[in-house]
C-alpha positions in Angstrom: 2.8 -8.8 -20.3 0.6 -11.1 -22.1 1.4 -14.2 -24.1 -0.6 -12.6 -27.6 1.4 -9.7 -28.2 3.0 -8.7 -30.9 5.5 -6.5 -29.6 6.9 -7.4 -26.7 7.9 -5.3 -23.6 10.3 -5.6 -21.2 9.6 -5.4 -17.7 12.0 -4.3 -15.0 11.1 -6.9 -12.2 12.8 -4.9 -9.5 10.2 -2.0 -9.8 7.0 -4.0 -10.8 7.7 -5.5 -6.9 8.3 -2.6 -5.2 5.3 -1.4 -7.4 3.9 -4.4 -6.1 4.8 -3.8 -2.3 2.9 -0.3 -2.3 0.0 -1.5 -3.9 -0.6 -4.3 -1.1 0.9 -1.7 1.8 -1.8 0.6 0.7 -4.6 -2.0 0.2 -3.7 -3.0 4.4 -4.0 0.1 5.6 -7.6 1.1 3.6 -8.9 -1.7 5.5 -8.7 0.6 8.7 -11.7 2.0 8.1 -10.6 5.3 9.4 -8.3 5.7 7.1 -10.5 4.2 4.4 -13.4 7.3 5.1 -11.6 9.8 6.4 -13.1 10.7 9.9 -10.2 13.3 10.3 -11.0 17.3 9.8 -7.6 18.1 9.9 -4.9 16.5 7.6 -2.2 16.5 10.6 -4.6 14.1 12.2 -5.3 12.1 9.5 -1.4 11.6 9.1 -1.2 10.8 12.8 -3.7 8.0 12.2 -1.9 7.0 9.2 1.1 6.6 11.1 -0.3 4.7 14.1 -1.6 2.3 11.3 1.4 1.6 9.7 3.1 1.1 12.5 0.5 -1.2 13.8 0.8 -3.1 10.5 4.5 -2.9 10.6 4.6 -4.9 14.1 1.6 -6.9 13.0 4.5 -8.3 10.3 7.1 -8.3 12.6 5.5 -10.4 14.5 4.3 -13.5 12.3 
């Protein structure tokens, strides 16, 4: 929400982080660039990869 406008909005914090959270989660896991291009024929595949990524990204966290 910006400062000029007239109207003003409110914002319900609790979803613009989880919002947040996805956006970042998702912007992680694009940098695998198999999952960014999409080497996978099959969609089952490209799930499994999916999966190893997140997990990989999960214990990555875990971690630091």
């Amino acid at each position: 929400m910006r400062r000029s406008r007239k109207l003003r909005v409110a914002v319900d914090r609790t979803l613009y982080r989880l919002r947040t959270l996805i956006e970042r989660c998702l912007n992680k896991l694009k940098s695998a660039r198999r999952v960014a291009t999409r080497y996978d024929k099959t969609a089952e595949s490209f799930l499994c990869f999916f999966d190893t990524t997140s997990i990989r990204l999960w214990l990555g966290h875990l971690s630091a």
